[in-house]
C-alpha positions in Angstrom: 14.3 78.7 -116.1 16.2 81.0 -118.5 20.1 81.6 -118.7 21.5 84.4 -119.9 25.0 83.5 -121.1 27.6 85.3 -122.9 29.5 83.3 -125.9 32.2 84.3 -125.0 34.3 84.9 -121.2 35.3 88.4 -121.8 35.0 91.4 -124.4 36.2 90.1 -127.8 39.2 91.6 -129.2 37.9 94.4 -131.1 39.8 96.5 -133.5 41.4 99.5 -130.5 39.4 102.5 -132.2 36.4 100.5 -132.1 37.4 100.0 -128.4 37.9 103.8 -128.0 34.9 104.9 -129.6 32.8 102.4 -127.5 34.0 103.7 -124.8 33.7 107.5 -125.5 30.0 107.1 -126.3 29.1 104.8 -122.8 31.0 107.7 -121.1 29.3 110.6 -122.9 26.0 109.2 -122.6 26.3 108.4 -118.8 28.5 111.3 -117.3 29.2 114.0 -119.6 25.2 114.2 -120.8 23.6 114.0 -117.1 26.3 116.2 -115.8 25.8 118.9 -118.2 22.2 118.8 -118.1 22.4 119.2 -114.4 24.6 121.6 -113.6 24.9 124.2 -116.3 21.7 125.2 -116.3 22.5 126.0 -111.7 25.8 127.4 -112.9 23.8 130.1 -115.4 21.1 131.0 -113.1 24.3 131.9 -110.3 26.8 133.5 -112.1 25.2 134.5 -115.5 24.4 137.9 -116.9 20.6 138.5 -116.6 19.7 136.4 -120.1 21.7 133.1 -119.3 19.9 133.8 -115.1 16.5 133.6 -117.0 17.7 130.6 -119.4 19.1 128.9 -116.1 16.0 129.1 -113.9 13.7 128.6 -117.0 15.7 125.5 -117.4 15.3 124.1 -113.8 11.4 125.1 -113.5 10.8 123.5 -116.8 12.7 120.5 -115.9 11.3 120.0 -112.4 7.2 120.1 -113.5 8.5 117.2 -116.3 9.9 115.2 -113.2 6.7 115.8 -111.3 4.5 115.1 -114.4 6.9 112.0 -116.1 7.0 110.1 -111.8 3.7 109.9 -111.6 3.8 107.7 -114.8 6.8 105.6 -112.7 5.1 105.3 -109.7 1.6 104.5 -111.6 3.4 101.3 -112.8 3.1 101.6 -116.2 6.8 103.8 -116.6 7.6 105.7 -119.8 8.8 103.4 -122.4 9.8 104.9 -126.0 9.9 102.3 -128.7 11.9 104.5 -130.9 14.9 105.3 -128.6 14.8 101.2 -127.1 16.3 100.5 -130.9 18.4 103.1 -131.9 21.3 101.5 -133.6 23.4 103.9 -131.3 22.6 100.9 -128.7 23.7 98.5 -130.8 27.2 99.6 -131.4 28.0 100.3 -127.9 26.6 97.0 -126.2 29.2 95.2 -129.4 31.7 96.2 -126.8 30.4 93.2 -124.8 30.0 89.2 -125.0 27.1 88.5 -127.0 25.0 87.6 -124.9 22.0 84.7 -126.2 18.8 83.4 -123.8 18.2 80.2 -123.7 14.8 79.7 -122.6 14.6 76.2 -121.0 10.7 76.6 -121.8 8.0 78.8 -123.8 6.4 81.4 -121.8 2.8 82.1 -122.2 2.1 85.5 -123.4 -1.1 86.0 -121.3 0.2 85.3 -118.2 2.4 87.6 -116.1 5.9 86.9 -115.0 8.2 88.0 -112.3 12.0 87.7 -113.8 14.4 87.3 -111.2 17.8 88.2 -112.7 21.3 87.7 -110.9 23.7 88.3 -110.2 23.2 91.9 -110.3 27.1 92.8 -111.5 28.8 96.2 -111.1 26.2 97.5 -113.6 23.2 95.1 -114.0 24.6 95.0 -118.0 22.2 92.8 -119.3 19.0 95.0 -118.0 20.5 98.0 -120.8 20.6 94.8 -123.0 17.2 94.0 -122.4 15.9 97.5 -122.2 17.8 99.6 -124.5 18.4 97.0 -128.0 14.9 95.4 -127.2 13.9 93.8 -130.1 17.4 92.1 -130.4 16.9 90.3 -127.4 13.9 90.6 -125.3 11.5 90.3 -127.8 13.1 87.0 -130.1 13.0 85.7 -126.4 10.0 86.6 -125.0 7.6 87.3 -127.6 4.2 89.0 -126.6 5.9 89.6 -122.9 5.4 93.3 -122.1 7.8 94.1 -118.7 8.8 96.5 -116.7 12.0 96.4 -114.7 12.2 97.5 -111.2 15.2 100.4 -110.3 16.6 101.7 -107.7 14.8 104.7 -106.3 18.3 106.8 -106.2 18.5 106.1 -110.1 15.5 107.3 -110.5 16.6 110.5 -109.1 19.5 111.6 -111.5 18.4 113.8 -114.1 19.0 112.5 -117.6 19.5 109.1 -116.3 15.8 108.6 -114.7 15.0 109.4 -118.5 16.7 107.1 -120.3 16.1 104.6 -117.7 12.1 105.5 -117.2 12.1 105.2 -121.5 13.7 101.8 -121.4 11.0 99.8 -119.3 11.9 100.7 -116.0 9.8 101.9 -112.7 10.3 102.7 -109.4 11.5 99.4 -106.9 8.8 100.1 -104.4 6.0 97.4 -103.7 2.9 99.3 -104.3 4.2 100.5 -107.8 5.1 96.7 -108.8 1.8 95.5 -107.6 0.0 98.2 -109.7 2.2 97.1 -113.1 1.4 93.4 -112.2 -2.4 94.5 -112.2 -2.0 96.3 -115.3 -1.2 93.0 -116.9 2.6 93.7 -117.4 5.4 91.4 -116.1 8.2 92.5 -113.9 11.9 92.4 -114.0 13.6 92.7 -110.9 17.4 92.2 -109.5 16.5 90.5 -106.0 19.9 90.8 -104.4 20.0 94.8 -105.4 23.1 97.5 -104.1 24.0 94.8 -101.8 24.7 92.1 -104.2 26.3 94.7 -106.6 28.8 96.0 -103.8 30.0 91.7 -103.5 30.8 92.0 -107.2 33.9 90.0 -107.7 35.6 89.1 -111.0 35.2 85.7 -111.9 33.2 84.6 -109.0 29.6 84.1 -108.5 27.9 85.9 -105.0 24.4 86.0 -104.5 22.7 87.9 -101.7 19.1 86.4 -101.8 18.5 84.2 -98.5 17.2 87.5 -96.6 15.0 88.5 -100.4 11.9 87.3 -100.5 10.0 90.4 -101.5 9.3 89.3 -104.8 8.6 85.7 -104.3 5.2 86.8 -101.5 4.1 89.5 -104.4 4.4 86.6 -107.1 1.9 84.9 -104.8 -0.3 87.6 -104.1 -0.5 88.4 -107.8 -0.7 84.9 -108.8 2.4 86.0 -111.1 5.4 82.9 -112.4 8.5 83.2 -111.1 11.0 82.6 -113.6 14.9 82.4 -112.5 17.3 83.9 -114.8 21.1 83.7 -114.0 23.4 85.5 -116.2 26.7 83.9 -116.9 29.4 86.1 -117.3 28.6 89.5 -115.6 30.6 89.4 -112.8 33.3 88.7 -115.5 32.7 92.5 -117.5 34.3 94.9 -115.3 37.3 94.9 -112.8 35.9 95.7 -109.2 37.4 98.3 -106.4 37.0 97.2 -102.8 38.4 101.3 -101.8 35.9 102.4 -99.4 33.6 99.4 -99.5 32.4 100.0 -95.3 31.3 103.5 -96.4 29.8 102.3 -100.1 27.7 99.7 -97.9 26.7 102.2 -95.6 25.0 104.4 -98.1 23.6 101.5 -99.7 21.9 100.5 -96.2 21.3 103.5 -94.6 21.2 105.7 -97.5 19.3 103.8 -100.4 21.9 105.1 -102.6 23.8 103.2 -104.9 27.6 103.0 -103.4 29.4 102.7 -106.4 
């Protein structure tokens, strides 16, 4: 079994424009980046003169045959991961915003065997899966050496421009069955967040929910792969952000009818 826990219960006190700065980046990286790249390039090819029209539709086309070239990598099992944008001190800095988190591995896992990871609780924003994907060598790899993994998302996710990429460079695939089998045949271990949207939309502060009795997905495919199943439960997540119950009927029905996430 591993536990993820944070050393401390909340954010330490950082100096404010450490705070600020922190927070600009997440921000800038998460929404101002995807929603730029996504619509300025449909804003040019509308209401531009007949350069920025040509820039704009050059910019779509050229974008959509990379999403049809880079999925079939994500749905081949074996993702896009980028070694030298996993440690970019960038990552660094903004994950100091947050406890520090340590592993503590309750026992050595064989590098030549496959794993299936079960994390939870999932949290508002499944923190510790940019921990493990994005600074990788400061955590997943003192923890696990020799573990190569790939971390099942959200098809949605996978959908946003900019985001599938940094997602798709950090270890992760799409959360469909066929494409997790095909990465566990490839020899690669699997991280995967059992309890999903669901459990993210019963995100509490400081209280632990887990939706799993009706997930047992990934327990049959460890089976039919002959992969371990090794729990990890991260202390502390539910604790990061304050939650919003506005509009939680209509969040839960795009999660269920939808597959979207209902954040």
């Amino acid at each position: 079994m591993v536990k993820s826990s944070p050393k401390a219960p909340h954010a330490p006190a950082k100096a404010p424009p450490q705070r600020w700065i922190v927070c600009l980046l997440f921000h800038f990286v998460y929404i101002v980046i995807p929603t730029t790249f996504t619509f300025l390039p449909i804003y040019l090819a509308i209401y531009g003169n007949s350069t920025s029209r040509t820039i704009g539709l050059g910019w779509i086309m050229a974008y959509l045959v990379w999403a049809v070239v880079s999925n079939r990598d994500t749905m081949s099992g074996h993702g896009r991961p980028w070694p030298w944008l996993q440690n970019l001190p960038l990552w660094s800095y903004i994950f100091s915003y947050f406890p520090v988190f340590s592993i503590n591995c309750t026992m050595p896992l064989d590098p030549n065997k496959t794993y299936i990871f079960g994390a939870h609780p999932h949290g508002t924003l499944a923190t510790c899966r940019a921990l493990f994907g994005f600074d990788i060598d400061a955590l997943w790899h003192k923890s696990f050496p020799g573990i190569d993994f790939r971390v099942l998302t959200a098809t949605a996710a996978l959908r946003v421009p900019v985001i599938r990429e940094l997602w798709m460079w950090t270890h992760c695939i799409d959360a469909n069955k066929s494409t997790a089998r095909r990465s566990l045949k490839r020899g690669m271990s699997l991280l995967v967040y059992p309890g999903g949207e669901r459990e993210q939309m019963m995100t509490v502060k400081g209280t632990h929910k887990l939706f799993l009795l009706s997930r047992k997905g990934f327990v049959k495919l460890a089976i039919e792969q002959a992969a371990s199943l090794v729990p990890i439960y991260v202390f502390g997540e539910t604790d990061l952000f304050t939650h919003h119950q506005w509009g939680i009927g209509a969040r839960l029905w795009m999660v269920r009818k939808l597959g979207t996430l209902g954040l």
